[in-house]
C-alpha positions as CSV (number, residue, x, y, z in Angstrom):
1,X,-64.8,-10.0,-26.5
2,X,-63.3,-7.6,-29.2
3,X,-67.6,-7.7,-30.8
4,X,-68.6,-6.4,-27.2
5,X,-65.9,-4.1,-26.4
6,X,-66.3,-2.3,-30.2
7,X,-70.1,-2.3,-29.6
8,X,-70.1,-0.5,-26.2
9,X,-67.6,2.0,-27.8
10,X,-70.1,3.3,-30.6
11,X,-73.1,2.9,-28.1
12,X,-71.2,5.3,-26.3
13,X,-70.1,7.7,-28.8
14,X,-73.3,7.9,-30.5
15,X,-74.6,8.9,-26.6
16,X,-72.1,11.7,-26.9
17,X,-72.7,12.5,-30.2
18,X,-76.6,13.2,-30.0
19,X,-77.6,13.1,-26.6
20,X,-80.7,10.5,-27.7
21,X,-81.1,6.9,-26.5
22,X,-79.2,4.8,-29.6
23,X,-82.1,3.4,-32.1
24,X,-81.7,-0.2,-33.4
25,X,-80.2,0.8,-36.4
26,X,-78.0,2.6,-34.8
27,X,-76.9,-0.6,-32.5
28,X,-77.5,-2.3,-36.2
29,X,-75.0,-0.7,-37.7
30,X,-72.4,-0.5,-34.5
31,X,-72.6,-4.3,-34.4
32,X,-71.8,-4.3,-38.3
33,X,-68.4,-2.2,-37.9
34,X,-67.7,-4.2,-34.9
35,X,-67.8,-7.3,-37.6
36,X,-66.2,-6.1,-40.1
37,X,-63.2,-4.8,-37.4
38,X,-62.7,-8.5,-36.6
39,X,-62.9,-9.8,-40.1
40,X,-60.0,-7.8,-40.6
41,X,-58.3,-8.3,-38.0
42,X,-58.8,-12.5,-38.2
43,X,-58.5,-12.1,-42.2
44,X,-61.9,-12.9,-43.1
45,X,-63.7,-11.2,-45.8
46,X,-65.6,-7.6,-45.2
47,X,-69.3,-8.0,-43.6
48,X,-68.9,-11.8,-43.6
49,X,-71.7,-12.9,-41.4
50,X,-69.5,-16.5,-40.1
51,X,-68.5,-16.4,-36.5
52,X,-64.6,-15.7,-36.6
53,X,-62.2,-16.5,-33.6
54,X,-59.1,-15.2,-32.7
55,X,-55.8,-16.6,-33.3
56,X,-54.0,-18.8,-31.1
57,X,-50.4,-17.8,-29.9
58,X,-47.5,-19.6,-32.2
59,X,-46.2,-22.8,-30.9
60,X,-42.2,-23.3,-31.2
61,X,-41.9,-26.2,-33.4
62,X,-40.4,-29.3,-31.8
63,X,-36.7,-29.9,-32.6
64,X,-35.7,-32.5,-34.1
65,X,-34.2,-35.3,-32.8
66,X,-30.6,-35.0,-34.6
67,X,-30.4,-31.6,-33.0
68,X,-30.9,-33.2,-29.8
69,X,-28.5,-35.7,-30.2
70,X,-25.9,-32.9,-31.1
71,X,-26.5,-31.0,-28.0
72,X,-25.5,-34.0,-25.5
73,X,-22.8,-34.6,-28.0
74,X,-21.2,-31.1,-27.2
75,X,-22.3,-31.7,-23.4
76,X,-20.1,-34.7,-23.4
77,X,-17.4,-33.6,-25.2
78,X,-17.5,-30.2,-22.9
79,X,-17.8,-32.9,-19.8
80,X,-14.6,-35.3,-21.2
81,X,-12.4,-32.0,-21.9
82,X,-12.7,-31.5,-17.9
83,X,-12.5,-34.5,-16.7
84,X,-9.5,-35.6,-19.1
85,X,-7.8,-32.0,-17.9
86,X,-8.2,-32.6,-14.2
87,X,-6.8,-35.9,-14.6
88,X,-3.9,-34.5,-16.6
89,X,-3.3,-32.0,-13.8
90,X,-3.7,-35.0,-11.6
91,X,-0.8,-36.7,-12.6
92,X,1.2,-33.8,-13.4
93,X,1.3,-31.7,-10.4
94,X,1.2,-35.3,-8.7
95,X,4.7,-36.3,-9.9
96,X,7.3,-37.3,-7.7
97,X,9.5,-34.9,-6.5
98,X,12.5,-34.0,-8.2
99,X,14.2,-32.0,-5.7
100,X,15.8,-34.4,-3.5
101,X,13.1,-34.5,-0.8
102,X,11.9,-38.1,0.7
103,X,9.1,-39.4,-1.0
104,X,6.0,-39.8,1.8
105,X,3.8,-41.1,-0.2
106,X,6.0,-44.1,-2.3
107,X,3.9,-46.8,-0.5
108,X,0.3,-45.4,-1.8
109,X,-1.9,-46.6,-5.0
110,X,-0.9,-44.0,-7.3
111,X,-4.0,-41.9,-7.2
112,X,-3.8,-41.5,-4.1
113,X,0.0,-40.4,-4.2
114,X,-0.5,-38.2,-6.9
115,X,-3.1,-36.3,-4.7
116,X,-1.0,-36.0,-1.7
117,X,1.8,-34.6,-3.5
118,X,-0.4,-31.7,-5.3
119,X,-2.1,-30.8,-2.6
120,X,1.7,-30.1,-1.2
121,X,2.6,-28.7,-4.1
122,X,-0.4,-25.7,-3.8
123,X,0.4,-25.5,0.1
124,X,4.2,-24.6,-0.9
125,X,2.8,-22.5,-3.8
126,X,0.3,-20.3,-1.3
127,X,3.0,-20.3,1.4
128,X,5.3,-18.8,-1.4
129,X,2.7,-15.9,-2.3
130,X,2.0,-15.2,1.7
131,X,5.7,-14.8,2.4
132,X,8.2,-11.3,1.4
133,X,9.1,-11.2,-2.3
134,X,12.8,-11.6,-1.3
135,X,14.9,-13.3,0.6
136,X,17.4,-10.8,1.8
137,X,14.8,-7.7,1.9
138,X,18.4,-5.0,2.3
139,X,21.8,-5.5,0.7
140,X,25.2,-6.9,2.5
141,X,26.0,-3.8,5.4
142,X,27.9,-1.7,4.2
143,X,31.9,-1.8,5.7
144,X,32.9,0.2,7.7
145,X,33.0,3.3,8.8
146,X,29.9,3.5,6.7
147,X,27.5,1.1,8.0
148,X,25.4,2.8,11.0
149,X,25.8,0.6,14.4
150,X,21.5,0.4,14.8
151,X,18.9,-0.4,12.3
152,X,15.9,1.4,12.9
153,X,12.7,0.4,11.2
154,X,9.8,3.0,11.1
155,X,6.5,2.7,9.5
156,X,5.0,5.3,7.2
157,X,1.0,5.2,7.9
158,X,0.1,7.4,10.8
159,X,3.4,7.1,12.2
160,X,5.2,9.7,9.9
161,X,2.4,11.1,7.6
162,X,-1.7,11.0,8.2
163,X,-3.7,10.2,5.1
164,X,-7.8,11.9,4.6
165,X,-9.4,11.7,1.1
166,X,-12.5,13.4,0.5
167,X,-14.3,14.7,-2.5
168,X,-13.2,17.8,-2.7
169,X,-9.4,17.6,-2.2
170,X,-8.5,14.3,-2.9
171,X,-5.7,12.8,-0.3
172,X,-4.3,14.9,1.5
173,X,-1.4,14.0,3.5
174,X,-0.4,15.6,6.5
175,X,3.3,15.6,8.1
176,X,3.8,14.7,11.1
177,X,5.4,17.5,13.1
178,X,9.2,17.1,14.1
179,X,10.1,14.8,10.8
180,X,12.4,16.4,9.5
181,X,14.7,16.6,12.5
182,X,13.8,13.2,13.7
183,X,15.2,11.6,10.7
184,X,18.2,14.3,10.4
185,X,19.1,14.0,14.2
186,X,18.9,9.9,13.9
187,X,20.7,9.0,10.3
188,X,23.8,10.3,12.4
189,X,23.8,6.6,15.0
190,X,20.8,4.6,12.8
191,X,20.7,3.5,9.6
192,X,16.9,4.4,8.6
193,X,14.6,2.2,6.9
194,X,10.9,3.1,6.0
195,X,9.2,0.4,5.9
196,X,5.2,0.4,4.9
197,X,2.6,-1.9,4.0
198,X,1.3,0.3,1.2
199,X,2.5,-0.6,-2.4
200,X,5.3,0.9,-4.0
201,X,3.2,2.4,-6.6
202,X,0.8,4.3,-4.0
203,X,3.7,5.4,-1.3
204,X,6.9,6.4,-3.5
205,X,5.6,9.8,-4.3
206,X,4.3,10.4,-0.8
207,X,8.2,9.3,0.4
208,X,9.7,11.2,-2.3
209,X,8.0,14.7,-1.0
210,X,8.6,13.3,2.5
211,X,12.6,13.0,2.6
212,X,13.6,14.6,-0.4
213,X,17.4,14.6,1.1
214,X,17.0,10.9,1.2
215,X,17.9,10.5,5.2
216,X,16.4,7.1,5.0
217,X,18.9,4.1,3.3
218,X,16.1,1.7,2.7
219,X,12.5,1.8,1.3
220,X,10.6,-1.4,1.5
221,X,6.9,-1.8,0.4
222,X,3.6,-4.5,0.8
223,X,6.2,-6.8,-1.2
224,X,8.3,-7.3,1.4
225,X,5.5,-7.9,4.3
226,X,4.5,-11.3,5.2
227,X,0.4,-11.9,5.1
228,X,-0.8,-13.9,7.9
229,X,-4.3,-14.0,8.7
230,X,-5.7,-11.6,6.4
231,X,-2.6,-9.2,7.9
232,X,0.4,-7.5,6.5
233,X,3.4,-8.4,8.9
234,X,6.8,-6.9,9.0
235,X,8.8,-9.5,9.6
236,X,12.3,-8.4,10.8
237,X,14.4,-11.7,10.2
238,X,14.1,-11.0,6.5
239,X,16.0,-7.5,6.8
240,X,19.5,-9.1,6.6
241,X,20.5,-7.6,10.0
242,X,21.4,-8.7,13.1
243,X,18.1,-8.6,15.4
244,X,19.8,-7.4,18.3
245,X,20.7,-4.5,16.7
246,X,17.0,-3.7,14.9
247,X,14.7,-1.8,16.3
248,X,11.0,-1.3,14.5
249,X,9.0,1.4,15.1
250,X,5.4,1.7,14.1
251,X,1.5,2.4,15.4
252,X,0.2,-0.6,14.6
253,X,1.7,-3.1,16.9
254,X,0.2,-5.9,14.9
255,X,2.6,-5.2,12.1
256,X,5.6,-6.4,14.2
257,X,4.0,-9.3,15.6
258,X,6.9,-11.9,14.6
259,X,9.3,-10.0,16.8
260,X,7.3,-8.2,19.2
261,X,11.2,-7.9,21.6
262,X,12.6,-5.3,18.5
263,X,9.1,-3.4,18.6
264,X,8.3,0.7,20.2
265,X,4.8,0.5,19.7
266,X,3.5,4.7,18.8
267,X,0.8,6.7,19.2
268,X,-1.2,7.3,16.3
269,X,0.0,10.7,14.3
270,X,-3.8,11.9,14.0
271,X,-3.0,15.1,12.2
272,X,-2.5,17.6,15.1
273,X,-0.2,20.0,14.5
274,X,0.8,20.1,17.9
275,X,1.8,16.1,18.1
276,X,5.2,15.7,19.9
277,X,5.0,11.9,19.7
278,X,8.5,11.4,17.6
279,X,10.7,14.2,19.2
280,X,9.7,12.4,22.2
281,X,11.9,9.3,21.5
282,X,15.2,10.8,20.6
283,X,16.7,10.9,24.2
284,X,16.1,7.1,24.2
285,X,17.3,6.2,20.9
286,X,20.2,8.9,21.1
287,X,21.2,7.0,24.3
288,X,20.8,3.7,22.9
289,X,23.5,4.5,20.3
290,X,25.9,6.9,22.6
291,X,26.0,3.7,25.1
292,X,26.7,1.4,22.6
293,X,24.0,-1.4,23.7
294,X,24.6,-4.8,22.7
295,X,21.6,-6.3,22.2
296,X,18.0,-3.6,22.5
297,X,15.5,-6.3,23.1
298,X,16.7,-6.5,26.7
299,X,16.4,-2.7,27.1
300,X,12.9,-2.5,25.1
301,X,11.1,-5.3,27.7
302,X,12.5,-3.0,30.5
303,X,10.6,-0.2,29.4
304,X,7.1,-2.1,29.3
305,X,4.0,-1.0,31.1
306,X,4.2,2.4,30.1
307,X,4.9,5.2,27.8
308,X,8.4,4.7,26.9
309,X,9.6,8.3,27.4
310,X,8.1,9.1,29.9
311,X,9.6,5.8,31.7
312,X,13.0,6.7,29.9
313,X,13.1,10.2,31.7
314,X,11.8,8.8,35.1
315,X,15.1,6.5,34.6
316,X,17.3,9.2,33.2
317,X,16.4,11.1,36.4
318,X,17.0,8.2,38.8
319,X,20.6,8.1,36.8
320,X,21.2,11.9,37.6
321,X,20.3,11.9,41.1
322,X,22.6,8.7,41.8
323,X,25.5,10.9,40.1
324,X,25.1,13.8,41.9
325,X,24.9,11.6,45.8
326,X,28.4,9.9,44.3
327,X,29.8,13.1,43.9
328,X,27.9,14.4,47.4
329,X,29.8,11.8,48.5
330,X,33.1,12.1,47.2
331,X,33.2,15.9,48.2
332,X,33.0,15.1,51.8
333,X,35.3,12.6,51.8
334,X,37.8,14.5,49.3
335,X,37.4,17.8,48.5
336,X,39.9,18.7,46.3
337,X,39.0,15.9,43.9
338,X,35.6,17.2,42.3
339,X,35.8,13.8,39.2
340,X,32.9,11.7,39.4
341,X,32.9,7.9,38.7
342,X,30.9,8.5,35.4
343,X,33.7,10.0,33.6
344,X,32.9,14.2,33.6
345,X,36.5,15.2,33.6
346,X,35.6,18.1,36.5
347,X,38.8,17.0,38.1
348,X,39.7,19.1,41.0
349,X,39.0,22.2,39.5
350,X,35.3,21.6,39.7
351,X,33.6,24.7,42.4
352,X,31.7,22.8,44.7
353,X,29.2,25.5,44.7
354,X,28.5,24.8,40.6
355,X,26.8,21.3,42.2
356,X,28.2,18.3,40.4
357,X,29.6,18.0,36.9
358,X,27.4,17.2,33.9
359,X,27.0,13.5,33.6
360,X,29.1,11.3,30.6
361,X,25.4,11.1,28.7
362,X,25.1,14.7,29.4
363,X,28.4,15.5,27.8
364,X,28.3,13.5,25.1
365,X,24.5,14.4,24.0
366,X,26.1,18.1,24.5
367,X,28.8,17.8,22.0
368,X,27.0,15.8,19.2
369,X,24.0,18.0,19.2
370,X,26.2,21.2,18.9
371,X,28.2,19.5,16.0
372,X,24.8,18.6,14.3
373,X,23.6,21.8,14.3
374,X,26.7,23.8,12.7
375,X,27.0,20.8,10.5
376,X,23.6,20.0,9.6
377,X,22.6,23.6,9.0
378,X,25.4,23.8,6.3
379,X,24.6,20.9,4.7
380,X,20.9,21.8,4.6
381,X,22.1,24.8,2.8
382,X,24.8,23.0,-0.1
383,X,21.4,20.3,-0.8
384,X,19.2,23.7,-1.4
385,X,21.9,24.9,-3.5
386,X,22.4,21.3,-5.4
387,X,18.5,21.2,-5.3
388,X,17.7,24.5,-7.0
389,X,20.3,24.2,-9.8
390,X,18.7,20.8,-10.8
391,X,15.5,22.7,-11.4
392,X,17.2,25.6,-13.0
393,X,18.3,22.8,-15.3
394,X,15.6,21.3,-16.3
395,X,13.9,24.6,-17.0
396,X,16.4,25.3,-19.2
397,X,16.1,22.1,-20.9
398,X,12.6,22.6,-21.1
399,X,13.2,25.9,-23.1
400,X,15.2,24.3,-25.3
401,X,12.9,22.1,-26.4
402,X,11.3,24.1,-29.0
403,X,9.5,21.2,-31.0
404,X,6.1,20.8,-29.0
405,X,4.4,17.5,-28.9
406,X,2.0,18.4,-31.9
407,X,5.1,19.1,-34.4
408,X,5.9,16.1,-33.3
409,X,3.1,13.9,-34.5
410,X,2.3,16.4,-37.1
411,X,5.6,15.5,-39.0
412,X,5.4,11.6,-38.4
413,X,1.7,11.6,-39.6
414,X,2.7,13.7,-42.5
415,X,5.6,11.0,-43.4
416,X,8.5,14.2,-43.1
417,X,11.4,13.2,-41.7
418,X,11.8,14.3,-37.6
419,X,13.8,17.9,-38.2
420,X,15.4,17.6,-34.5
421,X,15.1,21.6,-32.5
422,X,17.8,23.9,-33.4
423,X,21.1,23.5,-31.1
424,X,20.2,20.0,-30.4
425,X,22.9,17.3,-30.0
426,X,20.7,15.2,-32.3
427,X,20.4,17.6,-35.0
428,X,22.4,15.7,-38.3
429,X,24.8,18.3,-40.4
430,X,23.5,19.6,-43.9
431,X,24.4,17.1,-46.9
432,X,26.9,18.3,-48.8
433,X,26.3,19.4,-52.4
């Protein structure tokens, strides 16, 4: 094939070349060259006239039969290793049990025990990783007159902030409109605990930024959730509190699933700066505290099948119009004595033409709103204060600082002792001479 293909090249380059049909000792000599090509190329000698072939590909030579026998050596020796391990395992994680617990499987061949008792042993071990880090997620309460009367339990994730990432920005998180009073207003009857299923590492800074005046007791993170079917759950009897006192709040009702009685489920904070859906709740969790309930879950199933403020003012109303047909009542029948049954102190120097006197809720929600605002507003202004000297400080720190990073490893590279910056406590007196 390589005579034929060289031949047909010079036929055709001598066609090129002179524009003539080829002669014979033209083809002559092409088929010559063509020759000699492959008696190089096969090693032969120049213009030998033998017929040459090509070479044959290389063969891999055959191994030998002690290399063979010392690759199923290492195959068994691999296979042994395993089998000797699993067994080891076996028998290991298949030992009786050591911590007082009846032995089910003392009547079985041992194998078969053995089995039994490490397939419990990696049931406990999974149940173990599934369930909160801790026992006791939050510390003893607090004694009183510290400890808040209500635990309320509110999630981070579209409930206080709403997350976007693209590639421009980054994340981007978005407060939720009314947060700041929310958690002010509520610290007063609730003791606040944010509660998200984010890890601690991705959702401290965004909490840090969020309540830098640290309104919220407790923080608790994707360590202290429980994870059931591929889920993060909240579960509530972990908190160290007593569940009729424990209210969670959060827009992902799933989260809450274990105790669905101590659950508000919200509408999704979508990032509209218009979204009232926290300031909503206050009236009902301010009430909740100023009546003192005993146990919420009775007063959360009432407010099923609805939106619960909405439900909450229809009730509130109801309330209101029941006060003002007692005192409608008491009027006509004595009109000097203007007190109602709910405690509003009018006493008979309520006017009649005034309508009737504010309600106890009324009164009460008066007075603590009017305290929070003188008090709040001053206390607002003594963190700024507290706040704005800390960074004062550390920019003065920073000043003092004179050594920069690169001094630093400059000197230690260099083997110089570390001269500490002028005025520094550090800095070691002059040796004496």
């Amino acid at each position: 094939m390589f005579r034929t293909t060289a031949t047909r090249f010079l036929q055709r380059a001598a066609q090129r070349g002179y524009a003539t049909e080829p002669t014979k000792e033209t083809a002559s000599a092409a088929h010559k060259l063509a020759e000699e090509a492959l008696a190089q190329k096969t090693g032969g000698a120049g213009g030998s006239s033998r017929k040459a072939t090509l070479p044959k590909g290389d063969k891999k030579p055959a191994k030998a039969a002690g290399e063979k026998d010392s690759q199923w050596k290492a195959y068994a020796v691999g296979a042994g290793a395993v089998t000797g391990g699993a067994i080891g395992s076996l028998f290991y994680y298949g030992r009786p049990f050591t911590d007082g617990r009846d032995d089910k499987y003392v009547n079985e061949d041992p194998f078969s025990a053995a089995y039994h008792r490490c397939v419990d042993r990696y049931n406990e071990f999974q149940k173990k990783m599934h369930e909160p880090m801790w026992k006791n997620l939050l510390p003893d309460p607090l004694p009183e007159p510290y400890q808040r009367p209500y635990t309320l339990v509110i999630n981070l994730d579209d409930t206080l902030v709403h997350s976007t990432w693209d590639s421009k920005h980054g994340w981007r998180h978005a407060k939720r409109p009314g947060v700041d009073y929310f958690l002010a207003y509520l610290s007063q009857f609730f003791e606040i605990v944010i509660f998200t299923s984010q890890t601690s590492m991705n959702a401290q800074p965004i909490l840090d930024s969020l309540d830098p005046y640290q309104y919220c007791m407790y923080r608790l993170y994707r360590e202290a959730t429980r994870y059931v079917d591929g889920k993060y759950v909240k579960d509530l009897s972990h908190l160290n509190r007593d569940l009729s006192k424990v209210i969670i709040m959060d827009s992902n009702p799933e989260s809450f699933s274990m105790q669905p009685e101590n659950g508000i489920p919200l509408k999704p904070f979508t990032g509209k700066p218009n979204d009232q859906g926290l300031l909503e709740y206050i009236p009902f969790l301010e009430a909740i505290a100023l009546f003192n309930v005993p146990d919420v879950r009775p007063v959360l199933k009432s407010m099923e099948g609805g939106y619960l403020p909405e439900k909450w003012a229809e009730w509130e109303k109801k309330f209101n119009d029941q006060h003002r047909l007692q005192w409608e009542q008491e009027q006509q029948s004595k009109p000097r004595n203007l007190g109602s049954l709910l405690g509003s102190g009018g006493g008979a120097n309520q006017n009649p033409e005034q309508g009737p006197p504010p309600t106890q809720l009324e009164q009460m929600r008066k007075q603590i709103r009017e305290t929070f605002s003188a008090e709040h507003a001053q206390m607002r202004q003594q963190q700024d204060e507290m706040m704005k000297k800390e960074m004062e400080a550390q920019k003065e720190k920073m000043k003092e600082m004179k050594m920069t990073v690169w001094d630093l490893m400059t000197q230690v590279s260099s083997g110089q002792p570390v001269v500490p910056p002028p005025g520094s406590d550090n800095q070691q007196p002059p040796p004496q001479q």
